[in-house]
KEDOBA-660808 format. One record per residue (C-alpha): x, y, z; residue in one letter. Coordinates in nm, 2 decimals, m for minus. Layout:
REM KEDOBA-660808
       px       py       pz   resn
        X        Y        Z      a
...
REM end
This chain:
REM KEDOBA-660808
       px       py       pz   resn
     0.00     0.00     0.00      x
     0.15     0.36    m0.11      x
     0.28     0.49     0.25      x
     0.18     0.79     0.41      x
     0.25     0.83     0.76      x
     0.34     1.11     1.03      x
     0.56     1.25     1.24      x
     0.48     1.43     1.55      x
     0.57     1.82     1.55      x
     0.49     2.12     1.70      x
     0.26     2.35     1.50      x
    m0.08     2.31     1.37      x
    m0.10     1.97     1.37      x
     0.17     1.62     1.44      x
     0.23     1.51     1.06      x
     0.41     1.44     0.78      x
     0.40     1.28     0.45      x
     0.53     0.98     0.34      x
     0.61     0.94    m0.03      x
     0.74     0.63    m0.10      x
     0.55     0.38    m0.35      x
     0.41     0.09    m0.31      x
     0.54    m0.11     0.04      x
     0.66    m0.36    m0.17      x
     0.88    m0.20    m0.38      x
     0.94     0.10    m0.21      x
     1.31     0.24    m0.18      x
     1.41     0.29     0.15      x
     1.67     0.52     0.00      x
     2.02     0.50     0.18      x
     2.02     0.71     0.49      x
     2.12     1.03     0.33      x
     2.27     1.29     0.57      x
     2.00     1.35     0.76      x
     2.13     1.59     1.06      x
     1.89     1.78     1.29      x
     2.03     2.10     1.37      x
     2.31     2.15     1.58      x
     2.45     1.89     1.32      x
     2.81     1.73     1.41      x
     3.03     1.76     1.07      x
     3.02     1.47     0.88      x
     3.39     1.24     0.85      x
     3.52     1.36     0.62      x
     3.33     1.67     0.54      x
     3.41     1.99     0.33      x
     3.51     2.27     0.66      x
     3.24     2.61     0.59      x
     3.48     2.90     0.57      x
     3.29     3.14     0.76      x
     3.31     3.54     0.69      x
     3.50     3.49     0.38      x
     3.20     3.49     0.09      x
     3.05     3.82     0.01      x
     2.75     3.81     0.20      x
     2.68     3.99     0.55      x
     2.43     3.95     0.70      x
     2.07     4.26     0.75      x
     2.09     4.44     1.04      x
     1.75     4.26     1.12      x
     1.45     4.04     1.01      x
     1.18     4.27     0.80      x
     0.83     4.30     0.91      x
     0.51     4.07     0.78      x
     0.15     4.07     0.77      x
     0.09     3.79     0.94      x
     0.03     3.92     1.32      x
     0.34     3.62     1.49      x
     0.58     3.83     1.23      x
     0.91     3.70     1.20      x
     1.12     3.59     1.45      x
     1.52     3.67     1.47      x
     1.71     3.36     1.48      x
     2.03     3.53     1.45      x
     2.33     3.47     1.19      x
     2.46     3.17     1.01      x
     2.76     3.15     0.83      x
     2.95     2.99     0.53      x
     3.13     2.97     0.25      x
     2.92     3.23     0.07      x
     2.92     3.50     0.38      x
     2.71     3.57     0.67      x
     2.32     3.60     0.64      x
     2.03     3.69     0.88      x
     1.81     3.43     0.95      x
     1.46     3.50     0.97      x
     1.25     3.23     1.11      x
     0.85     3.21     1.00      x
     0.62     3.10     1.26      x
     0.44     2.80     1.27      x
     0.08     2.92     1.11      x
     0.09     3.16     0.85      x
    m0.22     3.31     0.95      x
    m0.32     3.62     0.68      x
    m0.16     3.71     0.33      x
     0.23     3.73     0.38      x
     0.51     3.82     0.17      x
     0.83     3.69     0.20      x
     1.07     3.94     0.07      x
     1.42     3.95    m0.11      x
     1.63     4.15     0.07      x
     2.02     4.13     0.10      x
     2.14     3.94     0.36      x
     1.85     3.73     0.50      x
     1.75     3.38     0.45      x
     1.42     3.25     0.56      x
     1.37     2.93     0.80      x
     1.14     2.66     0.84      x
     1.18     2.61     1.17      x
     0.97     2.27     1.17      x
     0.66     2.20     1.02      x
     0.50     2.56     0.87      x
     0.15     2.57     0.77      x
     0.01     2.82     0.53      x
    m0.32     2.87     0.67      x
    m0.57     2.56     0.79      x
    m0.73     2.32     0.61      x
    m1.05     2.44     0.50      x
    m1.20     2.07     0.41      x
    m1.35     1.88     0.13      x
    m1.60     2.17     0.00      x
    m1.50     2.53    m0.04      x
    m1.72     2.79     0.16      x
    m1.93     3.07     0.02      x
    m1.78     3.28     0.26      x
    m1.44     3.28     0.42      x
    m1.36     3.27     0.79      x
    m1.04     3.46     0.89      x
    m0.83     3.23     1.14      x
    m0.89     3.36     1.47      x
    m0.57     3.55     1.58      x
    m0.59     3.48     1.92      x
    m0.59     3.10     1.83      x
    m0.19     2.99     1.88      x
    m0.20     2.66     1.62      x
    m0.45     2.53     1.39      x
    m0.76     2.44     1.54      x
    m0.81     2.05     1.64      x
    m1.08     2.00     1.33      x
    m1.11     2.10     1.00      x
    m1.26     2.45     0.99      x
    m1.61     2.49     0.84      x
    m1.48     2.80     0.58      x
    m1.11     2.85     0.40      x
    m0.91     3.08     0.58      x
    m0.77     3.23     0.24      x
    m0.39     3.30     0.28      x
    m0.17     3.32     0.05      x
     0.20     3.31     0.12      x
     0.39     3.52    m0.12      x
     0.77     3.39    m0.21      x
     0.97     3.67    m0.40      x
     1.23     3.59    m0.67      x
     1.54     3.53    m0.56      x
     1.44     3.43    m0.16      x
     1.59     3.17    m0.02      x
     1.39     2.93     0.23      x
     1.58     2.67     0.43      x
     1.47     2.36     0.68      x
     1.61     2.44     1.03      x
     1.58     2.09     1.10      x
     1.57     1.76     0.92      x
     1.21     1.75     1.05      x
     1.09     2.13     0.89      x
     0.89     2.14     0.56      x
     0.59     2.34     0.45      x
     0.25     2.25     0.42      x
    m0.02     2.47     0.21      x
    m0.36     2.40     0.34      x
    m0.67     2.32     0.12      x
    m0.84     2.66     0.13      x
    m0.51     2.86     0.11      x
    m0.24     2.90    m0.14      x
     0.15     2.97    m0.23      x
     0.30     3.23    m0.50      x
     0.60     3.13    m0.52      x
     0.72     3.26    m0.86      x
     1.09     3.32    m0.95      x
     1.27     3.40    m1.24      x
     1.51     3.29    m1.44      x
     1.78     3.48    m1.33      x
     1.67     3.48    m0.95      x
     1.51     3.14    m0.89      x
     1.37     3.03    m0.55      x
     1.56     2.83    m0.36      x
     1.41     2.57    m0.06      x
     1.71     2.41     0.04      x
     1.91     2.29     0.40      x
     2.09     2.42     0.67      x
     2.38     2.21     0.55      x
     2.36     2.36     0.23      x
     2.37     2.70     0.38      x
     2.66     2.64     0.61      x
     2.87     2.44     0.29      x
     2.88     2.12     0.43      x
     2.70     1.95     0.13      x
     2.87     1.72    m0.12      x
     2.70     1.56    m0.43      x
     2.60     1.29    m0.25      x
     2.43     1.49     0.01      x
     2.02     1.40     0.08      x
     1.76     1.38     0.28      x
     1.87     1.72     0.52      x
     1.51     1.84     0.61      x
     1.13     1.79     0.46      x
     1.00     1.96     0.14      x
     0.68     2.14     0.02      x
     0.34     1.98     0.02      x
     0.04     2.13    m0.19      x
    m0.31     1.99    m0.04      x
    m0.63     2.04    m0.26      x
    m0.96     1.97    m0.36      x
    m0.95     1.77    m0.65      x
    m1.01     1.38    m0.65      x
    m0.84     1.11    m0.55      x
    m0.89     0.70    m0.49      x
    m0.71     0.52    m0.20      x
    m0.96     0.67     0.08      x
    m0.88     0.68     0.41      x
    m1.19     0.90     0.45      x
    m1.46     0.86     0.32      x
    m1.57     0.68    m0.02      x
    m1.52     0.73    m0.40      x
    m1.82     0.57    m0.50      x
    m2.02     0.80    m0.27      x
    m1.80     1.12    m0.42      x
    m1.69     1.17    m0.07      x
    m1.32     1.05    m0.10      x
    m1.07     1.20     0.12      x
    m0.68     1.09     0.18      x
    m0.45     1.19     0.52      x
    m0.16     1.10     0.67      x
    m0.17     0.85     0.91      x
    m0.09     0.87     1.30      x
    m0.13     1.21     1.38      x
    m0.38     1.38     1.62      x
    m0.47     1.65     1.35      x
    m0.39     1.48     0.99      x
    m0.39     1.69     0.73      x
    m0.62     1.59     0.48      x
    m0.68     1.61     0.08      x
    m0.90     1.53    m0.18      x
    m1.28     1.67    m0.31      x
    m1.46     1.70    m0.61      x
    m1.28     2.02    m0.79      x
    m1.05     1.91    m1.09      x
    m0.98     2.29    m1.13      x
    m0.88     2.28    m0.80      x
    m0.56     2.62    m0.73      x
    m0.32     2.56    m0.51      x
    m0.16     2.86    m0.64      x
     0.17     2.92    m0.82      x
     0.54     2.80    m0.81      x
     0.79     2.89    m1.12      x
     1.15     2.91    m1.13      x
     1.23     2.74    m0.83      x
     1.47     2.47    m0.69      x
     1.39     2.20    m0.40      x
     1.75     2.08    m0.28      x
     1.85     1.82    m0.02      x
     1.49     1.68     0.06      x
     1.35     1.39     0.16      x
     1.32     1.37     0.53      x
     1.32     0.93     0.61      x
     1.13     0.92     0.90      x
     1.10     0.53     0.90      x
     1.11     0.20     0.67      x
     0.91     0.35     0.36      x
     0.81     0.66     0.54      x
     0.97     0.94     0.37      x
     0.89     1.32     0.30      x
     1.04     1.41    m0.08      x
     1.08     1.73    m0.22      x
     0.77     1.87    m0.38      x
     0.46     1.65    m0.34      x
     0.11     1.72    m0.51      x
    m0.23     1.62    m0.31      x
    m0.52     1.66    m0.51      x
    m0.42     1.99    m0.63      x
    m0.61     2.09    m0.99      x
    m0.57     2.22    m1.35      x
    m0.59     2.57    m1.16      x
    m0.25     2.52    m1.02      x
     0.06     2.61    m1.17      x
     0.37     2.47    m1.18      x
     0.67     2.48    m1.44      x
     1.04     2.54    m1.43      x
     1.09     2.33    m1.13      x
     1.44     2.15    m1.03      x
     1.42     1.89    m0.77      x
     1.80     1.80    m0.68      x
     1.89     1.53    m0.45      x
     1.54     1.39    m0.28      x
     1.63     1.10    m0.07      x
     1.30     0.99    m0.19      x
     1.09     1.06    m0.52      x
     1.20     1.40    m0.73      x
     0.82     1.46    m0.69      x
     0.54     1.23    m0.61      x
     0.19     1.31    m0.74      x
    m0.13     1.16    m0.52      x
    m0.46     1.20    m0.73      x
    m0.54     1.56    m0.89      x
    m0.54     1.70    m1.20      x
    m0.22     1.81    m1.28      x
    m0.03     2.01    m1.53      x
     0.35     2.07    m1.51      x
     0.60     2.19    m1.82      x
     1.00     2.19    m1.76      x
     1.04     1.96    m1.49      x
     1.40     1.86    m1.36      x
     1.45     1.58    m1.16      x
     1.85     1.52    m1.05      x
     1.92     1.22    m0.84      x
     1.65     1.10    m0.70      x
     1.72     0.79    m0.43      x
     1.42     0.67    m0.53      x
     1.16     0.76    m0.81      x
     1.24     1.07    m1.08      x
     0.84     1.05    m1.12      x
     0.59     0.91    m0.94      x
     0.24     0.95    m0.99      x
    m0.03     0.78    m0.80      x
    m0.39     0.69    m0.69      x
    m0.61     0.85    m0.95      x
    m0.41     1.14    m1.05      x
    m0.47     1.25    m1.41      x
    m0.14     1.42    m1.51      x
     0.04     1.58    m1.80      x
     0.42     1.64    m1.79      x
     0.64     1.80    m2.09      x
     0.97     1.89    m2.10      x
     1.16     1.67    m1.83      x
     1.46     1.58    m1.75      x
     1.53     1.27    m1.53      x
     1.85     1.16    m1.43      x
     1.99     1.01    m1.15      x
     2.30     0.94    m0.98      x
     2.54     0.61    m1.09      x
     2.45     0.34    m0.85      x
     2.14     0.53    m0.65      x
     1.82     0.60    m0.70      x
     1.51     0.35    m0.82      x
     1.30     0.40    m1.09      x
     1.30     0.66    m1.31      x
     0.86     0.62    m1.40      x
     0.65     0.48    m1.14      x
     0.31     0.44    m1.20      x
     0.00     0.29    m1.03      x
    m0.26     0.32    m0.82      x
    m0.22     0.16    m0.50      x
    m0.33    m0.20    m0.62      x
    m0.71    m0.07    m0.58      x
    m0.79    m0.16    m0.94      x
    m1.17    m0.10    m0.91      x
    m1.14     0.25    m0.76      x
    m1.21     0.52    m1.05      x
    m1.07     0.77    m1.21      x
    m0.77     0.54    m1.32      x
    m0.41     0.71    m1.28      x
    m0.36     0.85    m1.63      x
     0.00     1.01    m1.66      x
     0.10     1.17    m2.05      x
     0.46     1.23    m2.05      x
     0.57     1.45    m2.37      x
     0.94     1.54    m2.46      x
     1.12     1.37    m2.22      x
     1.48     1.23    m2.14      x
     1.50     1.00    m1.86      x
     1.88     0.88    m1.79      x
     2.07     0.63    m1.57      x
     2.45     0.67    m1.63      x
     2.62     0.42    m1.88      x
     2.89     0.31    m1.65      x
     2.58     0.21    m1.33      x
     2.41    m0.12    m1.34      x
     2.12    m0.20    m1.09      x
     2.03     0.18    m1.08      x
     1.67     0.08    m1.08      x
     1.66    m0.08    m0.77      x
     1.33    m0.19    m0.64      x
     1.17    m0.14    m0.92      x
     1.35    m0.39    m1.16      x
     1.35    m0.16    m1.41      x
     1.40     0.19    m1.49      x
     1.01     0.24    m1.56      x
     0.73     0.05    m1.37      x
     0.37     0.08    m1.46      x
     0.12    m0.12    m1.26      x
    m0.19    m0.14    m1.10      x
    m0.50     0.05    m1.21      x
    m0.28     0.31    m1.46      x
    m0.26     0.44    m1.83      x
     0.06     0.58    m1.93      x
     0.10     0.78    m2.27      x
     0.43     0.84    m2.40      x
     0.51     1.06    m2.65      x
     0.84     1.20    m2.79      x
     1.05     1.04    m2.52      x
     1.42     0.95    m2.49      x
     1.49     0.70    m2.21      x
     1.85     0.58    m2.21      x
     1.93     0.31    m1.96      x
     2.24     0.08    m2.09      x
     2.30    m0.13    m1.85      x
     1.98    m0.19    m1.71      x
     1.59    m0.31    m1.79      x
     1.40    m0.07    m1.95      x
     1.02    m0.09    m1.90      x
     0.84    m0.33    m1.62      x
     0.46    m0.33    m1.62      x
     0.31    m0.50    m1.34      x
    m0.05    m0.64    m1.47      x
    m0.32    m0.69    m1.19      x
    m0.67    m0.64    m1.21      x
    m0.92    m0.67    m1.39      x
    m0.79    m0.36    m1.65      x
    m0.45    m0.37    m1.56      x
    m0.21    m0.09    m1.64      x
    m0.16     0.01    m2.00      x
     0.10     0.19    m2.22      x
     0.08     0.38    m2.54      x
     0.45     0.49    m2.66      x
     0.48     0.73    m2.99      x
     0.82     0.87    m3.13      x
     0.97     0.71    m2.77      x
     1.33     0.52    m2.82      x
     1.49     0.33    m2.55      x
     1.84     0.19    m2.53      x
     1.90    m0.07    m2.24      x
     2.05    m0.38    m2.13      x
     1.98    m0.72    m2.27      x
     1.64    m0.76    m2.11      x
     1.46    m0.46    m2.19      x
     1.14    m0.60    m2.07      x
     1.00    m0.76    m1.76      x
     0.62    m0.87    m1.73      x
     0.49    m0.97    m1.38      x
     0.15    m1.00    m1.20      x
    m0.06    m1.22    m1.40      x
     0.05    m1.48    m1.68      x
    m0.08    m1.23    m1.94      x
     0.20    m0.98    m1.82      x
     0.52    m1.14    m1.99      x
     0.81    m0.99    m2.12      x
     0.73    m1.01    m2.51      x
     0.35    m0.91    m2.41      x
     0.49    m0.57    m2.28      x
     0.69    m0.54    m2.55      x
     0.40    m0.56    m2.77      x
     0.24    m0.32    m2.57      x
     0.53    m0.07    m2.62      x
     0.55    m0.15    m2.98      x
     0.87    m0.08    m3.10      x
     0.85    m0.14    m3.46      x
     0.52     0.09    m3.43      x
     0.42     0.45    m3.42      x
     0.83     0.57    m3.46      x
     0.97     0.38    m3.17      x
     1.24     0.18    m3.09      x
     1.42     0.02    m2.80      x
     1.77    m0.03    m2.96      x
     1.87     0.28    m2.98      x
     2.22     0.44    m2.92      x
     2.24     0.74    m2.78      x
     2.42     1.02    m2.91      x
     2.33     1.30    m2.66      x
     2.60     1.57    m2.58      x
     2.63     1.77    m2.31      x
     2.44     1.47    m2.06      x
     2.10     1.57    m2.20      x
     2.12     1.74    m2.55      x
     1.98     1.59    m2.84      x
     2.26     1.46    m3.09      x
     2.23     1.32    m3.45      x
     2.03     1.00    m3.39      x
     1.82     1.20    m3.16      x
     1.72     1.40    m3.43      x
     1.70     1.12    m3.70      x
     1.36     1.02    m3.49      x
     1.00     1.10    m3.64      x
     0.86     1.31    m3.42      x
     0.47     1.32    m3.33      x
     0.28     1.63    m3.22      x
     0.18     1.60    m2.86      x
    m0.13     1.80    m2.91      x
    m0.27     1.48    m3.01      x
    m0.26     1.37    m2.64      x
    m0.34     1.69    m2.47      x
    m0.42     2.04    m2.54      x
    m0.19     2.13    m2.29      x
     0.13     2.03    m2.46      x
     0.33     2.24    m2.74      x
     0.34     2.10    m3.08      x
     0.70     2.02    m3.11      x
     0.84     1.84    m3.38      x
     1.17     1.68    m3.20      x
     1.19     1.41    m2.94      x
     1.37     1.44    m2.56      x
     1.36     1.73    m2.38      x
     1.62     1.93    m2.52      x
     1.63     1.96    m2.94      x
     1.99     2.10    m2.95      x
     2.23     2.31    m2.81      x
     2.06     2.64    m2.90      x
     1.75     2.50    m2.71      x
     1.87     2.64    m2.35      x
     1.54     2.64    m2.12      x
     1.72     2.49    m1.83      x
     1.95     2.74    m1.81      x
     2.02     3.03    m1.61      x
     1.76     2.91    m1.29      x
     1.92     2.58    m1.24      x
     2.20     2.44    m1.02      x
     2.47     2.23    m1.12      x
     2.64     1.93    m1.01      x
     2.86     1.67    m1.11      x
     2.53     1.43    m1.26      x
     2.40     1.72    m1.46      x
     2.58     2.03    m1.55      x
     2.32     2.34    m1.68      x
     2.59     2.58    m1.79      x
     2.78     2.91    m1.65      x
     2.55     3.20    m1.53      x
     2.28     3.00    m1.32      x
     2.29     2.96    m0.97      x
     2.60     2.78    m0.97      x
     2.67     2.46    m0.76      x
     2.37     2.28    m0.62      x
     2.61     2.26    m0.29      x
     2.68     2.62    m0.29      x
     2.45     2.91    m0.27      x
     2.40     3.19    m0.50      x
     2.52     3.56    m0.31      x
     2.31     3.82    m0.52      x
REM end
């Protein structure tokens, strides 16, 4: 069953999220770094440099909205300088702006909730949260509370602990829109004081967007009855998602990193970096780097989701993962994780609850998923470096997944419709293998092949890759028929190239990314995802 479980914390409410897959095939990723704050150095360990970057620090924390304002946590140093650290209390309680001003760096000081949840319906009318009222109240409230927590381009937010993340509430939402020249950056207090490596993981929580759109897997309530809730499990005051509005907003988040994620906070229990509950078609979302999740890149539970330029860089588990009713479309992504680590880079399903409608539906469009030529077993788990299962369509279009050394495509087929997969202008180079079937005796290896077709519909899965730069398109890359994603989904761009990236004058990673030594995005980003950018 997909694991979501909690933690106890001060705040609003004792939880966390859990975003593993499927118990049985779940990575329980490696142990990462996870240090709660005051962290020993690691052995060995890269020694922060304090006071000799060009940062020093404001004078002082500015002033909010919310009525708890800000709260001075003093000064941290590293290599980069010396910065003010501001830290945001528990409840964001009214419309707040977090802005970007020299010196200061924002905290999570555990778990921070923007607003309380405003359950499965939205109000007529909204009810402001009472300011006299320290924490979220024990229930659900009967009307949203309607804050918005505003992130401005170029902020940086950091987990004060390996137990901080932040949770937007059904009922309220987050702007977080960067640039691309100042991104936002959620990231650790390792990162901060330069203690990271490229190895570095799992160093605090992540962001979680709850909404209102539907979702199977109930642990409230029913979908047949339209009453279908989700929440994490063993906390006094779960946080719950799910409801009946595919348009669902959660609000907005562009140009932004998620680094060092991925909180483990048991055997498949694990927070990952950005994870989407039920959020809707009114959410947006593009130009988002997920770098070094101890657990999925981002992991998707039910919702109607739409995401363009999507970077996922080593992920200890999944690149992708997508579950229990979630109706998705992706395009433009890059996957690719770290030689020897993570799991797969496609999972699929839907919880093993076969009957339970709408069926996961992911569309995936211009995509190039990678696991390095000189790793075998990268896949992990998984058995291969894609798994569909359970109740779940995939559609691929466009796609470049190169995997040399390992299996390329696993579909697990239970149920009475078990998962399907229709592949167009998608090429795969792996290992010998290629295919695994499992689940039922329908579900061999050459019946998946058949399902993916490869002398069909412009794919093939012996293909040699010719990409340059890690992750831009070559000669054989641009040999391949192409097929207009439009046909899938009016939310993809007609493109008339496979992968992500067409050629070296296609640059849309650049400049907002970080770099490191699995994927390098260029000079004149935010340089090293263990460093920090000073401006």
């Amino acid at each position: 069953m997909k694991k979501i479980s909690g933690l106890l914390m001060v705040g609003c409410s004792a939880l966390a999220l859990a975003g593993c897959g499927p118990s049985d095939i779940a990575s329980p990723g490696t142990g990462g770094d996870v240090i709660i704050t005051p962290a020993p150095s690691p052995s060995p360990s890269p020694t922060p440099t304090p006071d000799t970057g060009t940062v020093t620090p404001a004078t002082g924390c500015p002033t909010i909205a919310d009525p708890q304002g800000l709260t001075d946590a003093g000064t941290i140093s590293g290599p980069t300088g010396t910065w003010r650290v501001c830290s945001l209390p528990n409840v964001i309680r009214t419309s707040t702006t977090l802005p970007k001003l020299a010196g200061v760096l924002y905290q999570l000081p555990g778990r921070v909730d923007v607003g309380c949840d405003g359950g499965f319906t939205a109000p007529s009318t909204a009810a402001p949260y009472a300011t006299s009222t320290v924490g979220c109240p024990s229930a659900s409230l009967t009307a949203d509370t309607n804050v918005t927590l505003t992130i401005e381009p170029g902020v940086i937010v950091f987990g004060g602990t390996g137990q901080s993340w932040l949770a937007v509430n059904r009922g309220n939402r987050i702007n977080a829109t960067g640039t691309a020249t100042a991104p936002i950056i959620f990231t650790s207090r390792d990162n901060i004081l330069g203690l990271n490596s490229d190895s570095s993981q799992g160093q605090w929580g992540g962001v979680v967007l709850m909404g209102r759109a539907p979702v199977t897997d109930c642990t409230t309530g029913t979908v047949a009855a339209g009453t279908c809730e989700r929440q994490t499990e063993g906390s006094p005051n779960p946080a719950r998602f799910g409801g009946a509005d595919t348009a669902y907003n959660a609000g907005t988040m562009k140009y932004f990193q998620i680094r060092f994620s991925g909180f483990i906070l048991g055997s498949n229990v694990e927070l990952q970096s950005l994870t989407g509950e039920a959020i809707g078609t009114g959410t947006t979302i593009d130009h988002f780097q997920s770098f070094n999740s101890s657990d999925d890149g981002s992991e998707w539970f039910g919702g109607n989701v739409n995401m363009k330029y999507y970077i996922a860089i080593g992920a200890d588990d999944d690149s992708l993962d997508v579950d229990t009713g979630a109706q998705m479309n992706v395009q433009y992504a890059i996957l690719a994780q770290r030689s020897g680590m993570g799991d797969a880079l496609m999972e699929i399903d839907s919880n093993g609850n076969e009957s339970d409608s709408p069926r996961t539906k992911l569309a995936v469009a211009n995509f190039t998923a990678l696991q390095p030529a000189a790793s075998s077993n990268n896949e992990g788990n998984d058995q291969a470096s894609i798994l569909l299962r359970g109740n779940s369509d995939t559609t691929w279009v466009n796609g470049l997944i190169v995997t040399p050394n390992n299996e390329c495509l696993r579909m697990n087929g239970t149920g009475t419709t078990p998962a399907t997969l229709t592949a167009s202008s998608t090429v795969m180079q792996c290992n010998g293998t290629k295919y695994i079937g499992s689940g039922s005796s329908t579900y061999t290896a050459s019946f998946v092949q058949s399902l993916f077709a490869p002398t069909a519909r412009n794919n093939s899965d012996s293909f040699t890759s010719t990409l340059t730069s890690t992750f831009v398109n070559g000669a054989n890359e641009s040999a391949v028929v192409a097929t207009d994603p439009k046909t899938v989904s009016s939310f993809f761009d007609t493109t008339t190239w496979i992968g992500a990236v067409r050629n070296a004058a296609d640059t849309w990673y650049a400049s907002w990314t970080c770099n490191s030594a699995t994927a390098n995005f260029g000079t004149g980003n935010s340089g090293n995802c263990t460093s920090l950018p000073t401006t």
